[in-house]
PDB file of N, CA, C and O in Angstrom:
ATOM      1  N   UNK A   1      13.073 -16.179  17.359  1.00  0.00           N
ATOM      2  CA  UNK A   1      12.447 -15.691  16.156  1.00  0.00           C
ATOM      3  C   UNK A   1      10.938 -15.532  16.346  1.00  0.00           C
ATOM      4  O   UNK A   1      10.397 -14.475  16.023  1.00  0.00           O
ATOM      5  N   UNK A   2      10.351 -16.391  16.780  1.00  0.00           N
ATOM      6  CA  UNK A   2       8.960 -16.243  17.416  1.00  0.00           C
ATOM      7  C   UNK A   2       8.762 -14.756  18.072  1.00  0.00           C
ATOM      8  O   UNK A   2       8.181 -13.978  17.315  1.00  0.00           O
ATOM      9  N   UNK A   3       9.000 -14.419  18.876  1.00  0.00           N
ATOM     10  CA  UNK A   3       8.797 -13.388  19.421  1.00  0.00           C
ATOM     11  C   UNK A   3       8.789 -12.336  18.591  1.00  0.00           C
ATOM     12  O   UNK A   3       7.962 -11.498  18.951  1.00  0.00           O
ATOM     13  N   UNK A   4       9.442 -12.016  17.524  1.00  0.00           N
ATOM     14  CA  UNK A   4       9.375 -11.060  17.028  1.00  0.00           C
ATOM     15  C   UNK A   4       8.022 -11.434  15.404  1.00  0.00           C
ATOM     16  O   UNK A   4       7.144 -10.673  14.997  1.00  0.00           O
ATOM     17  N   UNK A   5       8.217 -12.183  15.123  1.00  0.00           N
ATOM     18  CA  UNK A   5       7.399 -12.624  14.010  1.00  0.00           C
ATOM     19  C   UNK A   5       5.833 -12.775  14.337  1.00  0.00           C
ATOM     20  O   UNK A   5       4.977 -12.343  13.564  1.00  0.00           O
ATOM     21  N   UNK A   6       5.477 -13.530  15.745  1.00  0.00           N
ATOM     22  CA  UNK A   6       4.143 -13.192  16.180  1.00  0.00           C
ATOM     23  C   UNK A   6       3.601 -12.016  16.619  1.00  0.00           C
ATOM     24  O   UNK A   6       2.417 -12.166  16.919  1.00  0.00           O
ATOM     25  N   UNK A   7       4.137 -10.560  16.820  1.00  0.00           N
ATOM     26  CA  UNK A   7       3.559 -10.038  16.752  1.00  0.00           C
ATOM     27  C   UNK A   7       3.375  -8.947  15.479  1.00  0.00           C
ATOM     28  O   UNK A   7       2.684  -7.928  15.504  1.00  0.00           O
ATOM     29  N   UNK A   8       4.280  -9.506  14.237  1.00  0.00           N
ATOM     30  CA  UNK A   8       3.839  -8.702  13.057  1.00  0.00           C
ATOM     31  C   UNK A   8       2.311  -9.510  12.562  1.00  0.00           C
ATOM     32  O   UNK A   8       1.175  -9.092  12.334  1.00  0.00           O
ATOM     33  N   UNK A   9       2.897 -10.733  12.542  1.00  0.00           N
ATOM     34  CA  UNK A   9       1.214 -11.664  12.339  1.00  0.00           C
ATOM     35  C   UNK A   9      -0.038 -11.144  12.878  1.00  0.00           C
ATOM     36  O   UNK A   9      -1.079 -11.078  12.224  1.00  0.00           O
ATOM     37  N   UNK A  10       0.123 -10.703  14.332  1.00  0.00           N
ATOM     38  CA  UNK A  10      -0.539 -10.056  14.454  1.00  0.00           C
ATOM     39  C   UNK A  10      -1.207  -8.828  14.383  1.00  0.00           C
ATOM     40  O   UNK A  10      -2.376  -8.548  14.647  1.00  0.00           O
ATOM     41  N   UNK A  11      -0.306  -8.162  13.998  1.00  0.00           N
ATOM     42  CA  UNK A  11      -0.500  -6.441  13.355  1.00  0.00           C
ATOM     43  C   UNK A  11      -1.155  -6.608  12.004  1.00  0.00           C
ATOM     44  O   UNK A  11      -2.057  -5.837  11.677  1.00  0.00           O
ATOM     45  N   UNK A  12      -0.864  -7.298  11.432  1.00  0.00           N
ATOM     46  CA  UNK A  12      -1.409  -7.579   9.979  1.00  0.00           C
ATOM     47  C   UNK A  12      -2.596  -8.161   9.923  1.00  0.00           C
ATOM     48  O   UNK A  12      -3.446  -7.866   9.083  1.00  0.00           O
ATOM     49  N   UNK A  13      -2.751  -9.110  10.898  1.00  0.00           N
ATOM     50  CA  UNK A  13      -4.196  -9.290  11.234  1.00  0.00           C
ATOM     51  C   UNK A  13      -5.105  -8.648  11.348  1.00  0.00           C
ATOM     52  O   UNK A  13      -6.110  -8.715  10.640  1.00  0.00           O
ATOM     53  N   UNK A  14      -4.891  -7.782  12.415  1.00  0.00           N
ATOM     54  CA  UNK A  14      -5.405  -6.421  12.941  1.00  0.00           C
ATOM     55  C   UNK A  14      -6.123  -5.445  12.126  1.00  0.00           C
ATOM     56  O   UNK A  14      -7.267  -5.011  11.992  1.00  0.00           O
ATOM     57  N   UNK A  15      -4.600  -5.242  11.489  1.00  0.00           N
ATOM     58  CA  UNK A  15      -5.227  -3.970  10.225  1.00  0.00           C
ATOM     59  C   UNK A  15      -5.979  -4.629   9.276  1.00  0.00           C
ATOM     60  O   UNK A  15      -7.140  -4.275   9.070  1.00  0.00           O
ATOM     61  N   UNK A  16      -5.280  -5.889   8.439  1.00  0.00           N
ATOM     62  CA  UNK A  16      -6.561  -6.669   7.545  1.00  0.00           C
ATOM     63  C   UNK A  16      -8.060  -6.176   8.141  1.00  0.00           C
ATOM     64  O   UNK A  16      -8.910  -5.521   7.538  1.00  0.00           O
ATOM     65  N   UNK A  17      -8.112  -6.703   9.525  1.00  0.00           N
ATOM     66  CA  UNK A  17      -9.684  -6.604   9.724  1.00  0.00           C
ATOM     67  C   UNK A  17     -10.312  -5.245  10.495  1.00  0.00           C
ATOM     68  O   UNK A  17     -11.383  -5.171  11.099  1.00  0.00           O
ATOM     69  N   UNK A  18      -9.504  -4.402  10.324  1.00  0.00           N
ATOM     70  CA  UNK A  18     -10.006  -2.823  10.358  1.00  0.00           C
ATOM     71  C   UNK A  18     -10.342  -2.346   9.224  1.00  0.00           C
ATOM     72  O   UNK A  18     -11.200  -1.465   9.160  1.00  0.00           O
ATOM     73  N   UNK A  19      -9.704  -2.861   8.074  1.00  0.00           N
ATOM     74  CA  UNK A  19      -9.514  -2.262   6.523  1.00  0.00           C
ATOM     75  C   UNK A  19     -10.997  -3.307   6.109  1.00  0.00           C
ATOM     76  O   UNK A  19     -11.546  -3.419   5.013  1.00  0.00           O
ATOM     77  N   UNK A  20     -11.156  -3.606   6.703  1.00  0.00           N
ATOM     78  CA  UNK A  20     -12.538  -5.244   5.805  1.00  0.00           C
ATOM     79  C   UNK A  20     -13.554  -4.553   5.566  1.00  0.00           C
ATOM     80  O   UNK A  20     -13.260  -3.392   5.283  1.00  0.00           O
ATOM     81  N   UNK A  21     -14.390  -4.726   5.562  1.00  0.00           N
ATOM     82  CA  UNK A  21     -15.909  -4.537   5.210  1.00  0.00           C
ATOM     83  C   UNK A  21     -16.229  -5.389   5.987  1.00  0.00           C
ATOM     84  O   UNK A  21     -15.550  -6.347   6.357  1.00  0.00           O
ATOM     85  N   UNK A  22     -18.250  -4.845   6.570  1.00  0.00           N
ATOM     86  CA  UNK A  22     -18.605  -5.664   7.638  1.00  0.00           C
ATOM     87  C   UNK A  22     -18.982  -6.800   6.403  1.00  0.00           C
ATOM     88  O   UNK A  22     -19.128  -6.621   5.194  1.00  0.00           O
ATOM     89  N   UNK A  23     -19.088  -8.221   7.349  1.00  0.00           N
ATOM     90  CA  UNK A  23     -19.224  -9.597   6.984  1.00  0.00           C
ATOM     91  C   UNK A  23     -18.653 -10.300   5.755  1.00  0.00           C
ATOM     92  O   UNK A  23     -19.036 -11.233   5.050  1.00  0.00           O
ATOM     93  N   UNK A  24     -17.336  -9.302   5.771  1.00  0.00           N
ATOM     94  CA  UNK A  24     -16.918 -10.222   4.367  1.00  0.00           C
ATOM     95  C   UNK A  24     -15.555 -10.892   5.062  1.00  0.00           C
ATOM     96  O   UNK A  24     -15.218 -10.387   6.133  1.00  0.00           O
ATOM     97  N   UNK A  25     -14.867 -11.819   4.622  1.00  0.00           N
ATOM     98  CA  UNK A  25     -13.723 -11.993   4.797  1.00  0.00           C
ATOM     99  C   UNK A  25     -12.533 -12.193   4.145  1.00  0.00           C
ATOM    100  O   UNK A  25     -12.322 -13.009   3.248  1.00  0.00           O
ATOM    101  N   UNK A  26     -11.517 -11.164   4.792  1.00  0.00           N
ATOM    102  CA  UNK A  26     -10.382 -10.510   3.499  1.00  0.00           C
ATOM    103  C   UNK A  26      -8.846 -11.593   3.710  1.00  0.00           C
ATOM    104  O   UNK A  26      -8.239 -11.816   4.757  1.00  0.00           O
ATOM    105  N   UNK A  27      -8.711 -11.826   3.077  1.00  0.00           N
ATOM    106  CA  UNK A  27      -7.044 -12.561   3.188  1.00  0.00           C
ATOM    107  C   UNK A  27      -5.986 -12.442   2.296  1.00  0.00           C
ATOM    108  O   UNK A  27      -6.056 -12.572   1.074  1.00  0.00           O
ATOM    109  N   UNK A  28      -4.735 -12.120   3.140  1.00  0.00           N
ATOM    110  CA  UNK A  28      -3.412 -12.210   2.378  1.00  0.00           C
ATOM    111  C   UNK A  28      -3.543 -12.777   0.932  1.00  0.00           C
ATOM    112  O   UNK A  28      -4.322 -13.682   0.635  1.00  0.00           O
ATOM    113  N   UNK A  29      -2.688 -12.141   0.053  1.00  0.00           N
ATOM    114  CA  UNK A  29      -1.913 -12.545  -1.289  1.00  0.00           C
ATOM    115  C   UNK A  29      -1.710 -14.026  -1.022  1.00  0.00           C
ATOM    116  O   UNK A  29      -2.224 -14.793  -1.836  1.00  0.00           O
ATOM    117  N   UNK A  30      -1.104 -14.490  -0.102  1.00  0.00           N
ATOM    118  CA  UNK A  30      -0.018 -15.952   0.373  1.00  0.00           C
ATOM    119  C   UNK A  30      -1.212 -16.568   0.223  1.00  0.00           C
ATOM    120  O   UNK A  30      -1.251 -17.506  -0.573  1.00  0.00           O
ATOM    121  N   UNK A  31      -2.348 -16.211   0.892  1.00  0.00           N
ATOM    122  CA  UNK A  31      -3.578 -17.412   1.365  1.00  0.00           C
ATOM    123  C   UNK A  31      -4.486 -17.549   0.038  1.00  0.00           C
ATOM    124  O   UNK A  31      -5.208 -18.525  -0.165  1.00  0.00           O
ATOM    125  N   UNK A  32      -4.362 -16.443  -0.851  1.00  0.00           N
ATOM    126  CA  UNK A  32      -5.197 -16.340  -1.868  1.00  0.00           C
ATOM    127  C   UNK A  32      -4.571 -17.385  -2.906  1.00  0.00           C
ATOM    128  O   UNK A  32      -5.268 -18.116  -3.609  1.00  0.00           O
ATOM    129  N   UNK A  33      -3.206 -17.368  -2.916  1.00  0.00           N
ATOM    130  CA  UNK A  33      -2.654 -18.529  -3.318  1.00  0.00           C
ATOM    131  C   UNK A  33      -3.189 -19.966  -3.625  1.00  0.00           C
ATOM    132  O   UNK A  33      -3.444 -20.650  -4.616  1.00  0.00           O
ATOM    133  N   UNK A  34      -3.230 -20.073  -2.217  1.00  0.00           N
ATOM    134  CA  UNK A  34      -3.742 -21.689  -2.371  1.00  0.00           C
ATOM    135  C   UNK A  34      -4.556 -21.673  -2.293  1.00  0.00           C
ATOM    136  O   UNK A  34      -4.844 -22.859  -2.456  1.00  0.00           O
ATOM    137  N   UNK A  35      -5.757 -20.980  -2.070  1.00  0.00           N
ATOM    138  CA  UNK A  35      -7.121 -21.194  -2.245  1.00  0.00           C
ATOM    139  C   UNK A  35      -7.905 -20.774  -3.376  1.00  0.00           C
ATOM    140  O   UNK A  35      -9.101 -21.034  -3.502  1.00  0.00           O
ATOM    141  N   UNK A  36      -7.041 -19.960  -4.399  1.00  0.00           N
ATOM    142  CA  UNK A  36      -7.521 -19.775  -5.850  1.00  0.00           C
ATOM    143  C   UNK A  36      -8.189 -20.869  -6.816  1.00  0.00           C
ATOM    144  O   UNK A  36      -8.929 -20.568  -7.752  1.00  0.00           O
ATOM    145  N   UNK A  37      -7.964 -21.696  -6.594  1.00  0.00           N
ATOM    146  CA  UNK A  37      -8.485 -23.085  -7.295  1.00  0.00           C
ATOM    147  C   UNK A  37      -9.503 -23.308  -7.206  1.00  0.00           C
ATOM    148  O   UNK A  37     -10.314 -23.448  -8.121  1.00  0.00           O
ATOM    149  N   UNK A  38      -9.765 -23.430  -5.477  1.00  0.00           N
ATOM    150  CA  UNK A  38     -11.033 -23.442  -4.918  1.00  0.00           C
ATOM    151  C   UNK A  38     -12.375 -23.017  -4.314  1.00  0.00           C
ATOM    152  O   UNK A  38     -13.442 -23.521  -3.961  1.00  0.00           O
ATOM    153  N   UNK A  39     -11.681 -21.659  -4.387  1.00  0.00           N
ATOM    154  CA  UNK A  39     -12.611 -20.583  -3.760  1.00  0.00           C
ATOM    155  C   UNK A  39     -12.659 -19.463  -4.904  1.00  0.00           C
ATOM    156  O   UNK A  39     -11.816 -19.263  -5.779  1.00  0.00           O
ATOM    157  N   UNK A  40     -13.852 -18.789  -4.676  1.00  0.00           N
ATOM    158  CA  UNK A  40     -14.268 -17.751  -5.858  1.00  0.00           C
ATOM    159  C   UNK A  40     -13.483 -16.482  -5.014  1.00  0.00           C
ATOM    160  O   UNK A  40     -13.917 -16.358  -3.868  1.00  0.00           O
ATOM    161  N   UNK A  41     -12.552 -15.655  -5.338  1.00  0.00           N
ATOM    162  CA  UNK A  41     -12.036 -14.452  -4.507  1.00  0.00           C
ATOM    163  C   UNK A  41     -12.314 -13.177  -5.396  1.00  0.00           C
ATOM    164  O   UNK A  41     -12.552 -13.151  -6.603  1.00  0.00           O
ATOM    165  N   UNK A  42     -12.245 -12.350  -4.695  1.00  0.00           N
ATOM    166  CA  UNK A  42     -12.254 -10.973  -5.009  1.00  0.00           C
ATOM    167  C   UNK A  42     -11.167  -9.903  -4.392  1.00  0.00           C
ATOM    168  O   UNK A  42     -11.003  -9.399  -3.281  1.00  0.00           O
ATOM    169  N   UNK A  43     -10.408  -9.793  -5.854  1.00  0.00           N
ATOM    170  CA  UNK A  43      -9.262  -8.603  -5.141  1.00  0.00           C
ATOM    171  C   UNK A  43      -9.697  -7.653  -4.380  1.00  0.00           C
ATOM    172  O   UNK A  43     -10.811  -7.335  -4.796  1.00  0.00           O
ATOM    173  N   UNK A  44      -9.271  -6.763  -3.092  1.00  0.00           N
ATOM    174  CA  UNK A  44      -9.862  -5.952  -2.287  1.00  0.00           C
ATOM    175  C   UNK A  44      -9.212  -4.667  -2.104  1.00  0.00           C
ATOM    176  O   UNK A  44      -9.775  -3.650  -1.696  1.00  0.00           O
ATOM    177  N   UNK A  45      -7.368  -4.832  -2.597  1.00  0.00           N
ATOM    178  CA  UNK A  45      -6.870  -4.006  -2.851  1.00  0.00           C
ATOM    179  C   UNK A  45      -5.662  -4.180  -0.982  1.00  0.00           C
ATOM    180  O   UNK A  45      -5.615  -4.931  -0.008  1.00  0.00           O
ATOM    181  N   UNK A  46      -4.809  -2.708  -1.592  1.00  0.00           N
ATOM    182  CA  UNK A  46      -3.562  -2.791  -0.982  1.00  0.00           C
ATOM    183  C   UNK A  46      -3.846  -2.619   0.550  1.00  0.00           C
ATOM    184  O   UNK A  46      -4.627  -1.695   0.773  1.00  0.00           O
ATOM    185  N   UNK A  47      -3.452  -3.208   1.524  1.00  0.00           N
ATOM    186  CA  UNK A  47      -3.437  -2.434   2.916  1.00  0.00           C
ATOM    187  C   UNK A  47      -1.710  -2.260   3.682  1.00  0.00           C
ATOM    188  O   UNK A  47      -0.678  -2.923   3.580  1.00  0.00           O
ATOM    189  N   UNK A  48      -2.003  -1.311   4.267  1.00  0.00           N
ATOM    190  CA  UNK A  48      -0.378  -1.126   4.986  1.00  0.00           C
ATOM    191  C   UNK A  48      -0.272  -1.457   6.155  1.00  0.00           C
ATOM    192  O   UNK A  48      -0.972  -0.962   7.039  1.00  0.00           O
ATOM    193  N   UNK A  49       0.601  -2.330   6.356  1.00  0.00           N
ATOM    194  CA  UNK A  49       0.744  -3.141   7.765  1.00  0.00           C
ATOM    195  C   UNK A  49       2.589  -2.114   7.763  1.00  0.00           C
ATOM    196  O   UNK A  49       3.552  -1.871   7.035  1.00  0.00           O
ATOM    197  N   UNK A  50       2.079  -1.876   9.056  1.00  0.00           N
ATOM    198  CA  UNK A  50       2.928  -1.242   9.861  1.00  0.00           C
ATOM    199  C   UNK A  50       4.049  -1.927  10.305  1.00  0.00           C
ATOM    200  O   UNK A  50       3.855  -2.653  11.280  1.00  0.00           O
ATOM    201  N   UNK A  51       5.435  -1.881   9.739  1.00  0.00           N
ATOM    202  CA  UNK A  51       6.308  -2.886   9.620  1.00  0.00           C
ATOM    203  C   UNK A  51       6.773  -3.547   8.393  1.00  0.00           C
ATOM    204  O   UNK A  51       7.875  -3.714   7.870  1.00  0.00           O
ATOM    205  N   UNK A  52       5.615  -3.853   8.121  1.00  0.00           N
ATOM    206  CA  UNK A  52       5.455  -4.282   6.420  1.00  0.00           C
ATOM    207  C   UNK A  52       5.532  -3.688   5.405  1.00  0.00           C
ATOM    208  O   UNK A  52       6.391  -3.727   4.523  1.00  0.00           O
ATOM    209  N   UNK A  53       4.709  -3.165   5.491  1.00  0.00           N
ATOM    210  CA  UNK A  53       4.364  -2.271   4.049  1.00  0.00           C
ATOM    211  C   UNK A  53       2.883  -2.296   3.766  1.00  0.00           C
ATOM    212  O   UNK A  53       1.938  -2.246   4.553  1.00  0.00           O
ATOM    213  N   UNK A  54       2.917  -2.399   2.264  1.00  0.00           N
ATOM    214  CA  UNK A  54       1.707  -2.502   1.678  1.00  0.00           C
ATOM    215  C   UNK A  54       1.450  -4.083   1.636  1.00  0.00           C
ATOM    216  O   UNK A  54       2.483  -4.750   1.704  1.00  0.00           O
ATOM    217  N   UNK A  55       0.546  -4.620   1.560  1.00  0.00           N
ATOM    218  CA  UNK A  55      -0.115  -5.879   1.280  1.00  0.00           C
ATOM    219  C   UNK A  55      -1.211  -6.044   1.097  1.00  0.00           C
ATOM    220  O   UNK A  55      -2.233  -5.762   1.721  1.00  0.00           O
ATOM    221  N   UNK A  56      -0.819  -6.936  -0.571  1.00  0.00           N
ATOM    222  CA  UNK A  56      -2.631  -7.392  -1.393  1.00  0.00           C
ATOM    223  C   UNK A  56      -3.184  -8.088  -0.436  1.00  0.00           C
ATOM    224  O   UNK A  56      -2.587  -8.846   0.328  1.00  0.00           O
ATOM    225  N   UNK A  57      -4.814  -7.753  -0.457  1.00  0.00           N
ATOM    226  CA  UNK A  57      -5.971  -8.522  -0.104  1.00  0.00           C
ATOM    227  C   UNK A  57      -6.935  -8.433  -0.552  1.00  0.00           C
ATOM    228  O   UNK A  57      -7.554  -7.425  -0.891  1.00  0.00           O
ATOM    229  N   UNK A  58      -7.234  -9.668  -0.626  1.00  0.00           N
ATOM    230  CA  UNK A  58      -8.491 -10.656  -1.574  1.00  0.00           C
ATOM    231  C   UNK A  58      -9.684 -10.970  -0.337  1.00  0.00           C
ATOM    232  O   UNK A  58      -9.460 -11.470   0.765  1.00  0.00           O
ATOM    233  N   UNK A  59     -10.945 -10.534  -0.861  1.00  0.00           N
ATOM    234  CA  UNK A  59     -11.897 -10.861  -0.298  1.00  0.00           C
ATOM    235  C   UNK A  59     -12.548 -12.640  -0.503  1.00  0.00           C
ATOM    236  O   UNK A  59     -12.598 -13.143  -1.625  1.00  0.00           O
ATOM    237  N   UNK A  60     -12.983 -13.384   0.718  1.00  0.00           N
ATOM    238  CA  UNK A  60     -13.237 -14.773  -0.193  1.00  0.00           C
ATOM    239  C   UNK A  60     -14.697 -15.244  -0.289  1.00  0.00           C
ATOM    240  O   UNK A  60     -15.314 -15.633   0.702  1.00  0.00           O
ATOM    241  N   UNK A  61     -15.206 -15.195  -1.484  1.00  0.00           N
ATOM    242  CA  UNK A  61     -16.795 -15.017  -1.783  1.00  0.00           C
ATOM    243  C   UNK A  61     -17.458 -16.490  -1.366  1.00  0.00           C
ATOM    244  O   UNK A  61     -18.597 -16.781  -1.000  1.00  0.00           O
ATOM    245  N   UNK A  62     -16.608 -17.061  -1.515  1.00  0.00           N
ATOM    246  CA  UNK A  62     -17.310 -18.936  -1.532  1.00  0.00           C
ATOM    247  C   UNK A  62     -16.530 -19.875  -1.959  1.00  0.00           C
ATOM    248  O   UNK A  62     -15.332 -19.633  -1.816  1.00  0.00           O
ATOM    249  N   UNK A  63     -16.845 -21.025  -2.512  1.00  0.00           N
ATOM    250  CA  UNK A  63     -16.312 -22.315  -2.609  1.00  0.00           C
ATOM    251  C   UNK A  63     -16.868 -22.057  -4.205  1.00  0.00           C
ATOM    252  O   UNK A  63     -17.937 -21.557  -4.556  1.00  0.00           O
ATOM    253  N   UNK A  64     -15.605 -22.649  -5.146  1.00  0.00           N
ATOM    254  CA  UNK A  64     -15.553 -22.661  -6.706  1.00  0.00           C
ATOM    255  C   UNK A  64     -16.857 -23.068  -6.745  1.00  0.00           C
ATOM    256  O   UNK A  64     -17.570 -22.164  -7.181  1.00  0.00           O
ATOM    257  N   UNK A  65     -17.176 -23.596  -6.597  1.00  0.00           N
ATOM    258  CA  UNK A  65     -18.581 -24.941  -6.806  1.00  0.00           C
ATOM    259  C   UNK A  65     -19.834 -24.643  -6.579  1.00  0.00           C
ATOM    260  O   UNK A  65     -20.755 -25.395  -6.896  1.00  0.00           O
ATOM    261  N   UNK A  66     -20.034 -23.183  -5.840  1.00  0.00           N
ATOM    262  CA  UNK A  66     -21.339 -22.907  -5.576  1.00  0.00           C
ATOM    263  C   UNK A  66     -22.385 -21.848  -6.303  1.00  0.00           C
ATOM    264  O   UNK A  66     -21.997 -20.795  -6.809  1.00  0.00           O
ATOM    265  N   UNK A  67     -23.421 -22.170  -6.288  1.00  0.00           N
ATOM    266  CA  UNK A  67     -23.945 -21.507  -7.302  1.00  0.00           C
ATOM    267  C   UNK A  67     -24.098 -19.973  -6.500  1.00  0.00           C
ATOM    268  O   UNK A  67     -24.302 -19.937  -5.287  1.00  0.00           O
ATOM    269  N   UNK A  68     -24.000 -18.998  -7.145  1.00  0.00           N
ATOM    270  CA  UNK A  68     -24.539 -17.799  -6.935  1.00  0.00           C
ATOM    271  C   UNK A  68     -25.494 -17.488  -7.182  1.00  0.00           C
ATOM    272  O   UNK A  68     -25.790 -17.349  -8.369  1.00  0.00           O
ATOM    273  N   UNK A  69     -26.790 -17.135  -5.755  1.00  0.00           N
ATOM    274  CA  UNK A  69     -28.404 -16.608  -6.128  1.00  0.00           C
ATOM    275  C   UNK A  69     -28.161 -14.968  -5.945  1.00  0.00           C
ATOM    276  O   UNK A  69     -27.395 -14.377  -5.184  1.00  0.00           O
ATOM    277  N   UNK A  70     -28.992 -14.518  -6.816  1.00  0.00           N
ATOM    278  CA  UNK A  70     -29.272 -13.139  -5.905  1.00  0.00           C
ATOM    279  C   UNK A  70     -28.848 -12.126  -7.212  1.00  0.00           C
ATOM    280  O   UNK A  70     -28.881 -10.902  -7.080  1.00  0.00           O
TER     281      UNK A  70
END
């Protein structure tokens, strides 16, 4: 099962960070999950992983807790 599952992980990786914007960092629906509590996110919108489909991604701005300057 490995063999075939590590390299969609990796395709999705891939495209996530072709589809990004420079210096931000974008993550899966799944990851936005558990880090919603704690981190300030920003929806980023759909990308298509080849194999997959479409898949949400959330940009992640910071830690709940921090102040925003600027």
């Amino acid at each position: 099962m490995f063999k075939w599952f590590a390299p969609l992980l990796l395709r999705a990786g891939s495209r996530m960070e072709s589809h990004s914007l420079p210096n931000r960092i974008q993550i899966s629906a799944a990851t936005h999950r558990h880090l919603q509590k704690r981190f300030r996110l920003e929806r980023h919108g759909s990308v298509d992983i080849k194999g997959k489909g479409p898949m949400e991604t959330y940009f992640l701005l910071g830690r709940a807790d921090e102040t925003i300057i600027g």
